[in-house]
C-alpha positions as CSV (number, residue, x, y, z in Angstrom):
1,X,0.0,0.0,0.0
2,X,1.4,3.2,-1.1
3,X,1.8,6.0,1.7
4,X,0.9,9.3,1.1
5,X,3.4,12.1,3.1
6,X,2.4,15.6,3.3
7,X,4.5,18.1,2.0
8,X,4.4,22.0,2.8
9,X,5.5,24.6,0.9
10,X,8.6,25.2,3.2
11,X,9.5,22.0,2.7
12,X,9.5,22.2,-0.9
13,X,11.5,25.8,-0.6
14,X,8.4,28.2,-1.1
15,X,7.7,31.1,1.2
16,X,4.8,33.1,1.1
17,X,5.0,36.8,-0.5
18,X,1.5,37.8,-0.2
19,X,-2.0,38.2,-1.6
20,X,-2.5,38.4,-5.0
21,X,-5.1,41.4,-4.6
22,X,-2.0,43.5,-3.1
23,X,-0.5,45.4,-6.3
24,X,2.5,46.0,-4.4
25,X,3.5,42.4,-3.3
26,X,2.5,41.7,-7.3
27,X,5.5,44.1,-8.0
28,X,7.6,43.0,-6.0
29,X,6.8,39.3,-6.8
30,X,7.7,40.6,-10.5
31,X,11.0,42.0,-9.3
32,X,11.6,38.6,-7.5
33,X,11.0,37.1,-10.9
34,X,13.8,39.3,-12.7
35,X,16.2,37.6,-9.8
36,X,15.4,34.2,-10.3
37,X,12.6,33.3,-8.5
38,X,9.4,31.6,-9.4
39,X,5.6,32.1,-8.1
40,X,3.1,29.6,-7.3
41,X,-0.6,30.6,-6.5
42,X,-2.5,29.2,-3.4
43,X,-5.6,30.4,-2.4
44,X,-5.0,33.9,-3.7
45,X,-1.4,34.3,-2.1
46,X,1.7,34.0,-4.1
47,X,4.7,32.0,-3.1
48,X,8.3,32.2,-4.0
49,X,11.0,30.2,-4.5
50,X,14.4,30.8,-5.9
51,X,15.1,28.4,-9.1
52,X,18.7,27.3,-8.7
53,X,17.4,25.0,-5.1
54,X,14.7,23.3,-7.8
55,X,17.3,22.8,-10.1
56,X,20.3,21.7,-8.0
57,X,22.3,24.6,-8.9
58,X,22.4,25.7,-5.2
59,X,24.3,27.4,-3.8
60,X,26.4,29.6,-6.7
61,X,29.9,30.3,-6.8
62,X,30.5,34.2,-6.2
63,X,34.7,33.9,-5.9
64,X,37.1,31.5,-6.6
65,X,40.8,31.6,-7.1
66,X,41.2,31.9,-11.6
67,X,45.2,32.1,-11.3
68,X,48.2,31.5,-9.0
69,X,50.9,33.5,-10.1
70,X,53.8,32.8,-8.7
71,X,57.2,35.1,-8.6
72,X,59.3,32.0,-9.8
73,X,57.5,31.5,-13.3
74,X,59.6,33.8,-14.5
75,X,56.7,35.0,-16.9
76,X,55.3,32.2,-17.7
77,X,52.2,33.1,-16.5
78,X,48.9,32.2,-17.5
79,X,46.7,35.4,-17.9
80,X,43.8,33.6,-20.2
81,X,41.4,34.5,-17.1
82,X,41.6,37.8,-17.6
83,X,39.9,38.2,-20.8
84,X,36.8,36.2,-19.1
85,X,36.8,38.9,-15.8
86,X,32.8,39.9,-15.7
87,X,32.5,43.1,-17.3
88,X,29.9,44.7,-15.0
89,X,33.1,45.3,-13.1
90,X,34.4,47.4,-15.8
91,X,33.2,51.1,-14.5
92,X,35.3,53.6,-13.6
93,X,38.7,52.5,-15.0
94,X,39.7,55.7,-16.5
95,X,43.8,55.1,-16.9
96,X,45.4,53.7,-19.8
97,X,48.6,51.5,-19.9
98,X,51.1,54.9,-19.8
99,X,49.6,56.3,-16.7
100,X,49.4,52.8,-14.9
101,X,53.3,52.5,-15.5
102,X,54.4,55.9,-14.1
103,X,52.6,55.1,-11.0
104,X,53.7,52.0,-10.2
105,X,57.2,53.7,-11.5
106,X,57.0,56.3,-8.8
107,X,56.0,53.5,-6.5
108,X,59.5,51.1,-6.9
109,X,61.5,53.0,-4.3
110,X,59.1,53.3,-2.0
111,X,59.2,50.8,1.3
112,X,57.0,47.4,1.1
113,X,53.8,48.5,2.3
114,X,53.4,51.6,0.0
115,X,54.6,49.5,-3.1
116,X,51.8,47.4,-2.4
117,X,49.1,50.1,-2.1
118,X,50.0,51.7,-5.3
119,X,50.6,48.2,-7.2
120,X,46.7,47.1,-6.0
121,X,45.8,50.5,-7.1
122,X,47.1,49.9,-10.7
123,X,44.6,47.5,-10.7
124,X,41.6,49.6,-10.1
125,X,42.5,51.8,-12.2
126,X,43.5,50.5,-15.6
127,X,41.5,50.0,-18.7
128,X,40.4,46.8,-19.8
129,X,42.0,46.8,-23.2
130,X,45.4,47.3,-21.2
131,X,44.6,45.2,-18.6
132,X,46.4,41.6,-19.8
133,X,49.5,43.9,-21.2
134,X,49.8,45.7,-18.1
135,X,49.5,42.8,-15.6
136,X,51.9,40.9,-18.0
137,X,54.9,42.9,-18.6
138,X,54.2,45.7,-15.7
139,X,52.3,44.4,-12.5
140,X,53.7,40.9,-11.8
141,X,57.7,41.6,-13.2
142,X,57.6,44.5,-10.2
143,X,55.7,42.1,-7.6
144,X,58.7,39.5,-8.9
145,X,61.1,41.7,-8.7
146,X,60.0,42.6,-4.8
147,X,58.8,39.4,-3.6
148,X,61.1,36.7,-5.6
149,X,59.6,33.7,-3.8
150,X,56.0,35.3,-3.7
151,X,52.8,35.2,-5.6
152,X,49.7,36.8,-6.7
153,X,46.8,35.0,-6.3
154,X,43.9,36.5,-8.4
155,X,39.9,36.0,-7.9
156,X,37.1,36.2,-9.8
157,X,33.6,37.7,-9.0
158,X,30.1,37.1,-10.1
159,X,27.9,40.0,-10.5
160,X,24.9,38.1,-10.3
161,X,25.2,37.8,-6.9
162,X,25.1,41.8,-6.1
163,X,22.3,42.0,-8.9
164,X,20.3,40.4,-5.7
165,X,21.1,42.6,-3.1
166,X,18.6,45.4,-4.1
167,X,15.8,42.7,-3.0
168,X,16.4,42.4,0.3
169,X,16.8,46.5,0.3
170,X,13.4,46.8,-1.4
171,X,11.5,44.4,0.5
172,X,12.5,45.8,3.8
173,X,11.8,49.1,3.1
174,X,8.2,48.3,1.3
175,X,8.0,45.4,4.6
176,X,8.5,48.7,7.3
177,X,6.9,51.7,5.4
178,X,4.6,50.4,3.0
179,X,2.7,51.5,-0.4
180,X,3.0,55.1,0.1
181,X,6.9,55.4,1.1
182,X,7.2,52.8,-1.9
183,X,5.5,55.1,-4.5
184,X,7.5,57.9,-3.4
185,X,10.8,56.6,-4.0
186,X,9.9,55.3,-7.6
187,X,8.4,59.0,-8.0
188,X,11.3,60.4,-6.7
189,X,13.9,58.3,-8.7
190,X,15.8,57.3,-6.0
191,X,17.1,53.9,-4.8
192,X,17.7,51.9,-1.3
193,X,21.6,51.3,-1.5
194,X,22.2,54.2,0.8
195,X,20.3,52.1,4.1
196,X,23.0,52.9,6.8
197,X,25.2,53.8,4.0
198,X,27.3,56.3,6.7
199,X,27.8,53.2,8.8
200,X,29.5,51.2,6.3
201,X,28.0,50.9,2.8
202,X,25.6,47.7,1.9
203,X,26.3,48.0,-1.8
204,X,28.4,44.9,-3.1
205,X,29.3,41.6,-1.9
206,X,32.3,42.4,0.8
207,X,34.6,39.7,-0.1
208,X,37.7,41.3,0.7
209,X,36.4,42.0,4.4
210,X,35.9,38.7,4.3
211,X,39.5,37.1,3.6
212,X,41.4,40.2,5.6
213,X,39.7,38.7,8.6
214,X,40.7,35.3,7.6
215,X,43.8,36.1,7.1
216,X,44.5,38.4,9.8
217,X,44.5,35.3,11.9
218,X,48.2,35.4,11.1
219,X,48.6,38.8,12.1
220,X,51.1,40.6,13.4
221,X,53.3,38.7,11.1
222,X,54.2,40.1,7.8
223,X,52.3,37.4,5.4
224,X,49.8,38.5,3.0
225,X,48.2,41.5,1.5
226,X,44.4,41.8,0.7
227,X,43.8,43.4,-2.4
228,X,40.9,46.3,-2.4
229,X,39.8,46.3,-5.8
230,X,35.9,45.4,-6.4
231,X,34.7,42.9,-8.4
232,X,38.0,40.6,-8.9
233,X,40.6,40.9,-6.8
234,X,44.8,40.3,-5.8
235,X,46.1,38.5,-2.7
236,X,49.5,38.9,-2.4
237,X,51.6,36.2,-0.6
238,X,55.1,37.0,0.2
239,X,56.6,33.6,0.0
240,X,58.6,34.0,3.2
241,X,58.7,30.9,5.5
242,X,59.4,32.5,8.9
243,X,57.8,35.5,8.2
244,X,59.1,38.9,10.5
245,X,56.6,40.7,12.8
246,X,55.2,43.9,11.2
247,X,57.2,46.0,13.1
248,X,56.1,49.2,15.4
249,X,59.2,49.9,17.2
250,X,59.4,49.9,21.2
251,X,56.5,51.9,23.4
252,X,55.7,54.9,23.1
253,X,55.8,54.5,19.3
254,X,54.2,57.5,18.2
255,X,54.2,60.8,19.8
256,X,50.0,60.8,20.2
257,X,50.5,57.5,22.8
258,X,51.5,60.3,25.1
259,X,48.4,61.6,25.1
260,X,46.2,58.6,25.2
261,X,45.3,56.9,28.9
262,X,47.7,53.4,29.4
263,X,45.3,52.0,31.7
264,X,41.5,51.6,30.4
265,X,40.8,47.9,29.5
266,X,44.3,47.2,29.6
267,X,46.5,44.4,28.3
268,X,49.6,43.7,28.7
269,X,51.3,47.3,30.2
270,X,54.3,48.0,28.0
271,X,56.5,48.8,31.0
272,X,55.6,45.6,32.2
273,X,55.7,43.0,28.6
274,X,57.6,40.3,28.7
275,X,59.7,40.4,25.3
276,X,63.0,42.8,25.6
277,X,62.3,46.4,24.5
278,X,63.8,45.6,21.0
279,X,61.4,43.0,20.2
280,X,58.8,43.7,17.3
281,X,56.5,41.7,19.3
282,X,56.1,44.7,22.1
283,X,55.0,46.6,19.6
284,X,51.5,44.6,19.8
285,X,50.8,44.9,23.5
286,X,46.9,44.9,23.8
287,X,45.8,42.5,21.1
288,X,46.3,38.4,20.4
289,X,49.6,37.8,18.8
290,X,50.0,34.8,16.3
291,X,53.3,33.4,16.1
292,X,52.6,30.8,13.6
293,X,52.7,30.5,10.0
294,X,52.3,27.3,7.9
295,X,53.4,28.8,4.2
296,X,51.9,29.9,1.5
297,X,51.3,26.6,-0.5
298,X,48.8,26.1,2.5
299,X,47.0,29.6,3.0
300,X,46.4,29.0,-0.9
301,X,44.5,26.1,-0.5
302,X,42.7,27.9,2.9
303,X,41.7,30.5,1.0
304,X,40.5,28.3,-1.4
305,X,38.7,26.3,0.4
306,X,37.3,29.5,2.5
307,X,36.0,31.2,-0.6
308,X,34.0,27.9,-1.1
309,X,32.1,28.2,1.9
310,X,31.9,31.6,1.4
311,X,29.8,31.1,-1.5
312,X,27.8,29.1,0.1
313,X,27.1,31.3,3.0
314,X,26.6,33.8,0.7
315,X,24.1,32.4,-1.6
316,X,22.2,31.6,1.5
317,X,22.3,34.6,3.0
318,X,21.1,36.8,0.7
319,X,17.9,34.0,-0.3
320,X,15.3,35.8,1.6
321,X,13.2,32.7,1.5
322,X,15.6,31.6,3.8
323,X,14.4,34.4,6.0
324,X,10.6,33.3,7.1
325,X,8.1,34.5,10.2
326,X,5.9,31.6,9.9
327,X,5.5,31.4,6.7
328,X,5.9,34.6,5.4
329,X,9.3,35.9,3.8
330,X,10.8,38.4,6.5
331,X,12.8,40.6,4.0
332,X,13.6,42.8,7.6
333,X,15.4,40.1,8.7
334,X,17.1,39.0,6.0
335,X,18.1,42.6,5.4
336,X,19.6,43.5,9.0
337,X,21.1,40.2,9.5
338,X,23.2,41.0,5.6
339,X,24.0,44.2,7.3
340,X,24.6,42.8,10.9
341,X,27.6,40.2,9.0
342,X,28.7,42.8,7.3
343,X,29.6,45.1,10.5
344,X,30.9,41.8,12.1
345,X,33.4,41.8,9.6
346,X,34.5,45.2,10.0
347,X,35.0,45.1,13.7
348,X,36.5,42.3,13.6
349,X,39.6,44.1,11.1
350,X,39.3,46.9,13.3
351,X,40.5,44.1,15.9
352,X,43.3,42.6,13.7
353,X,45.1,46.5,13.2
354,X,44.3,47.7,17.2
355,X,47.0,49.4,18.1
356,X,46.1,49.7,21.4
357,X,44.2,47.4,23.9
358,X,40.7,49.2,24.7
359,X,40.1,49.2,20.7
360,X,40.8,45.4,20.8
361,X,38.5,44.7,23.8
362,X,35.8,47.0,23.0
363,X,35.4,45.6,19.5
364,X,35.5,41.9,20.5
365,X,32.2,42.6,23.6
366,X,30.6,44.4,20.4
367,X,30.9,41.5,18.1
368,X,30.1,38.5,20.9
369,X,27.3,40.9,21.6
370,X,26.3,40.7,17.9
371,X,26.4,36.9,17.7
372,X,24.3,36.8,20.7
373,X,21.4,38.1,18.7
374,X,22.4,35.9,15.6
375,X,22.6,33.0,17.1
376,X,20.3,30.3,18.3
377,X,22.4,27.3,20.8
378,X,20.6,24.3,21.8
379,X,19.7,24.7,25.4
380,X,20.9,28.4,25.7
381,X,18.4,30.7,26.3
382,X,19.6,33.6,23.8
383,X,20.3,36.2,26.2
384,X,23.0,34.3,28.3
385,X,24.7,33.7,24.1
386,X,27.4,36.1,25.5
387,X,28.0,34.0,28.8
388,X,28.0,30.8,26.5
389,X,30.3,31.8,23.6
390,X,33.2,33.2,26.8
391,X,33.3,29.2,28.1
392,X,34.6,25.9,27.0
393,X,31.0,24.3,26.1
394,X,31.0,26.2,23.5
395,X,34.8,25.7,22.2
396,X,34.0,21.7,22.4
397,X,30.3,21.9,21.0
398,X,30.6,24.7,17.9
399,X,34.1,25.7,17.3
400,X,36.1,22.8,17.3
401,X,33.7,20.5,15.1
402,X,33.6,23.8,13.0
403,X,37.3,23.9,12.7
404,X,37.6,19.8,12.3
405,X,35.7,20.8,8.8
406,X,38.3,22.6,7.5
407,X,41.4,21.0,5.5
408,X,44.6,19.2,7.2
409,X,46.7,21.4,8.2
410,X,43.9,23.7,9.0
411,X,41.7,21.3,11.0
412,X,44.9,21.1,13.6
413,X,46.1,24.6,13.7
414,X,42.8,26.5,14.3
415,X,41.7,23.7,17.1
416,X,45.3,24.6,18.6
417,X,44.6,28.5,18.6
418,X,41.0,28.5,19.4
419,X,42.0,25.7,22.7
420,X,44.8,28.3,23.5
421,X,42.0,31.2,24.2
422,X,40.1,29.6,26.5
423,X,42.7,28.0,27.8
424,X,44.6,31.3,28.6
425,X,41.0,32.9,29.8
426,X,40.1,30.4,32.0
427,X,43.7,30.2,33.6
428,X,44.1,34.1,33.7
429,X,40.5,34.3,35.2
430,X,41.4,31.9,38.1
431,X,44.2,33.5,39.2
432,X,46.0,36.3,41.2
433,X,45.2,38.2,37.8
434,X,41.4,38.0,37.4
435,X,40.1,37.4,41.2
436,X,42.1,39.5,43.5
437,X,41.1,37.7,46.6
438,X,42.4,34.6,45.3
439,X,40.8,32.8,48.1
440,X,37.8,32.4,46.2
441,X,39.5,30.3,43.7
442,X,38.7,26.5,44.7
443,X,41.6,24.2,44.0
444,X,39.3,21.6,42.6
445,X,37.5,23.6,40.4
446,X,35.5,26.8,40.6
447,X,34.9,30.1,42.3
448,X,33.4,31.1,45.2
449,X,31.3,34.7,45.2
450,X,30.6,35.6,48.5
451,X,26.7,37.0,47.5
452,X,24.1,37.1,45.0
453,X,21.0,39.9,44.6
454,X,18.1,38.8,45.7
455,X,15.4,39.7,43.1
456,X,12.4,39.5,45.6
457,X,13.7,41.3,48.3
458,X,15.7,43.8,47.0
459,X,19.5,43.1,49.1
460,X,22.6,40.7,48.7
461,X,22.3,37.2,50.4
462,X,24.9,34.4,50.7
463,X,25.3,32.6,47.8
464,X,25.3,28.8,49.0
465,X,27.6,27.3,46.6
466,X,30.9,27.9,44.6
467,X,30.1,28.8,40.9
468,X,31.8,26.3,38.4
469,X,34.6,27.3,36.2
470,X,32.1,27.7,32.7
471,X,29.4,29.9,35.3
472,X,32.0,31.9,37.0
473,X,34.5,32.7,33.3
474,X,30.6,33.4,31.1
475,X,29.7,35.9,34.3
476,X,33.4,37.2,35.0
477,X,33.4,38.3,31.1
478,X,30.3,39.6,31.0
479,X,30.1,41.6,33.8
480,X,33.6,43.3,32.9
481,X,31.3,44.3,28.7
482,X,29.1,45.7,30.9
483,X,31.2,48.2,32.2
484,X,30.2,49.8,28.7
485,X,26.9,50.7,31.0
486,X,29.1,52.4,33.9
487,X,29.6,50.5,36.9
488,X,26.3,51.3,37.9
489,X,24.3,48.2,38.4
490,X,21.3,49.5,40.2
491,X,19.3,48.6,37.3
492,X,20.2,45.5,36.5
493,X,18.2,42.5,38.2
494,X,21.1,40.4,39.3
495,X,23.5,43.6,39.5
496,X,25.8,41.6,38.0
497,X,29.0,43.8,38.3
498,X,28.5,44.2,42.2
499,X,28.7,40.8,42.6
500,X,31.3,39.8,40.2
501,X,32.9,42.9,39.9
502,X,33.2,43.3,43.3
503,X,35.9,40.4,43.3
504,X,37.6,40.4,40.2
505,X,40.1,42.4,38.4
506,X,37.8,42.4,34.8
507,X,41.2,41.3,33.7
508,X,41.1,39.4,30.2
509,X,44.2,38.1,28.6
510,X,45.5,39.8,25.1
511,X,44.5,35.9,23.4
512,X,40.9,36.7,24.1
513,X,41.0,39.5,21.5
514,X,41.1,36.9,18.5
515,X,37.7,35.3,19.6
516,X,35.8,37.2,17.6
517,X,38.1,36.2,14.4
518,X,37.7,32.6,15.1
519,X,34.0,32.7,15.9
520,X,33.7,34.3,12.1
521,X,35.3,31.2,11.0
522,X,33.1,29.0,12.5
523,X,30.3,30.6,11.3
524,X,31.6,30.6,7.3
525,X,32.2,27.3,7.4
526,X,29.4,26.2,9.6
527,X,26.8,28.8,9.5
528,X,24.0,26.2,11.2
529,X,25.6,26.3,14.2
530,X,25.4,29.7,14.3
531,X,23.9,32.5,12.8
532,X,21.9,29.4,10.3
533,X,19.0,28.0,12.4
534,X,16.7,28.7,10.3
535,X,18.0,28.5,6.7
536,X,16.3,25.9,4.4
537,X,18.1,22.4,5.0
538,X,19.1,21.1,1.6
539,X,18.9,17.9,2.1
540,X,15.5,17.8,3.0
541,X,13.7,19.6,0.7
542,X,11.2,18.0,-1.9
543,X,11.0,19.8,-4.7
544,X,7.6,18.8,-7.0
């Protein structure tokens, strides 16, 4: 006997747009429709889907690596690719070959770090007729010439991917201000691109955001640059095996550290670091440190591999079926949570180049306090995220079987780092350095904190037990973000700082600064134990 299973549209990948009757969700159903989506009619409401998951062509590829150039070819490059580069990236490059070669000739004498800037310039810049004679007998000699056992790693971009962003702009602003603020902004001519475009700009596809923060893992070592151009793209690899530390000279380095307070959510003090004076390292005080670097031939294949999930997280991200309140598509949320990834990324750079340790620590309580409203964790009621993501539950339940995805030697080396963290937070938190009356720190485990606020009654009472080392670490951190608040606690229910505060130092290891990096890994590669929840599962869907 046959047996009959019920499918629903979700299953099958539709949302639901709207009523037919609406004119406005049948323009916007029409837009959808110029993007790739179909519409299905049930009981006067239309339903979307997106093509490509019907026809298995899901997810896209936005970026992948089209050449490896390396410094030792000697010019025997291949530079086919460049011919096939997608032409909606064409705009805007005004300079022909002459004007490309005088600046990268005013360029040769200058030190590393500006020859790199005005090479990636050249780039942007040049036409496309002269692109594949430039590039061939101009860009990659003087790279050569600079980095002899470096290469050039060039990307490709699909503009297809962008052409979809102005969907999840237009369906949140019809979504919050309806017809009439949809009318005028046909009437008026203008478009939606400029949403929080002062806070960073929502535009194009941020790839380049993307790898700086993947590879600004390795920072401060002198490894790679990120090329800025949009559309396609350079990463330049230097080739060097024990790579130096980008060097900032001894403290004070610049004469405006006189000026700036030494002592607000310190790190290391510079009086007080470790390394001799004369160490490049010193330079760094405040922020994580890497030390590590396996070679290029294996951040080639990282990046590679990254820009695969990438794609993937991508394509998924901006499917605002993907984005559902029952069954409805939420274009809000698919909008703001676009955006929120975006910022993440940004903060987190902002992290990788702190120069100082208040930037570093600020940034990383912003971002955790970002993934706290991303994120859905089994058990974890969402507002103690932030307590959660500071402890070892969740190194051993979502970072490390993130990390076990990637590639060997990948796999190892970001298991190693992301360990180290909470291993340095949880032994810097239980000592002399975190909890000042060091008492409190039980030799089997745990800390004891003397009170707790009683809700009810309004006053401290004794607190019966010892917290245990993943309750005490998730409230030590967060009480120290909350300083952002003040130290006033009088209107907070469990006045958290008092009590925690009260006893601790709010001292958090330099390490802890790269958190926020490696929790953007994690959620690349495995975005549905993150910020994913709720993002159509592939491998069930039915498609009829």
């Amino acid at each position: 006997m046959a047996r009959i299973v019920a499918v629903n549209n979700l299953s099958r990948g539709y949302a639901r747009l709207g009523s037919d009757t609406d004119q406005y969700i049948r323009g916007i159903a029409n837009f959808m429709e110029q993007r790739g989506y179909e519409r299905e009619m049930q009981d006067g409401d239309i339903w979307m889907r997106y093509i490509p998951r019907r026809l298995g062509s899901f997810p896209g590829s936005y970026s992948n690596i089209i050449a490896s150039c390396r410094s030792s070819a000697g010019g025997g490059w291949n530079l086919n690719w460049i011919q096939n580069l997608d032409t909606q990236y064409d705009q805007g490059q005004t300079a022909d070959i002459t004007q490309c070669r005088q600046l990268l000739g005013r360029a040769a004498t200058d030190p590393d770090h500006r020859f790199l800037y005005w090479l990636d310039a050249t780039l942007a810049i040049c036409r496309r007729a002269d692109r594949l004679t430039f590039i061939r007998d101009d860009f990659l000699p003087a790279f050569s010439q600079r980095f002899p056992d470096g290469r050039v790693l060039f990307l490709s971009a699909d503009s297809g991917f962008e052409a979809r962003l102005p969907l999840l702009r237009l369906g949140n602003y019809y979504q919050i201000n309806g017809g009439q603020a949809y009318d005028d902004m046909r009437l008026n001519d203008i478009s939606s691109p400029n949403t929080a475009s002062a806070l960073h700009q929502s535009g194009v596809i941020a790839i380049e955001n993307a790898l700086t923060v993947l590879l600004a893992n390795f920072l401060p070592l002198r490894t790679h640059m990120v090329g800025r151009r949009i559309g396609w793209r350079a990463i330049f690899l230097f080739g060097n095996q024990s790579p130096p530390v980008i060097d900032r000279g001894s403290f004070p380095r610049e004469e405006i550290e006189l000026q700036t307070p030494q002592f607000f959510l310190r790190g290391d003090d510079p009086v007080d670091f470790t390394t001799a004076p004369a160490d490049p390292l010193g330079g760094w005080s405040g922020r994580y440190r890497n030390a590590q670097y396996p070679g290029d031939d294996a951040v080639e294949d990282l990046i590679a591999f990254f820009l695969n999930r990438f794609n993937a997280h991508t394509d998924n991200r901006i499917e605002v079926c993907n984005f559902v309140e029952g069954d409805n598509i939420d274009f809000i949320s698919c909008f703001e949570k676009y955006l929120t990834i975006d910022r993440i990324l940004l903060e987190c750079i902002m992290i990788a180049t702190a120069t100082n340790p208040a930037t570093a620590r600020l940034m990383t309580f912003a971002i955790l306090d970002k993934f706290q409203e991303l994120c859905r964790f089994p058990g974890i009621q969402q507002g103690r995220n932030f307590h959660h993501m500071c402890t070892r539950p969740f190194l051993n339940d979502v970072l490390l079987p993130s990390f076990a995805m990637f590639p060997s030697p990948w796999n190892t080396f970001f298991s190693d780092v992301a360990t180290g963290v909470y291993s340095d937070l949880y032994t810097t938190i239980r000592s002399a350095d975190g909890v000042w009356p060091t008492n409190l720190i039980q030799a089997g485990g745990g800390v004891r904190v003397y009170r707790e606020w009683d809700r009810a009654n309004h006053q401290f009472v004794d607190r019966p037990a010892p917290l245990n080392d993943d309750e005490f670490v998730g409230e030590y951190v967060r009480a120290a973000r909350n300083t952002h608040h003040g130290y006033i606690s009088d209107n907070d229910r469990r006045r958290r700082f008092a009590c925690f505060g009260s006893v601790s130092k709010a001292f958090l290891p330099d390490s802890f600064t790269q958190l926020p990096l490696l929790i953007v890994l994690a959620e690349f590669v495995n975005p549905r134990a993150l910020s994913g929840h709720h993002w159509l599962d592939q491998a069930n869907l039915t498609f009829v």
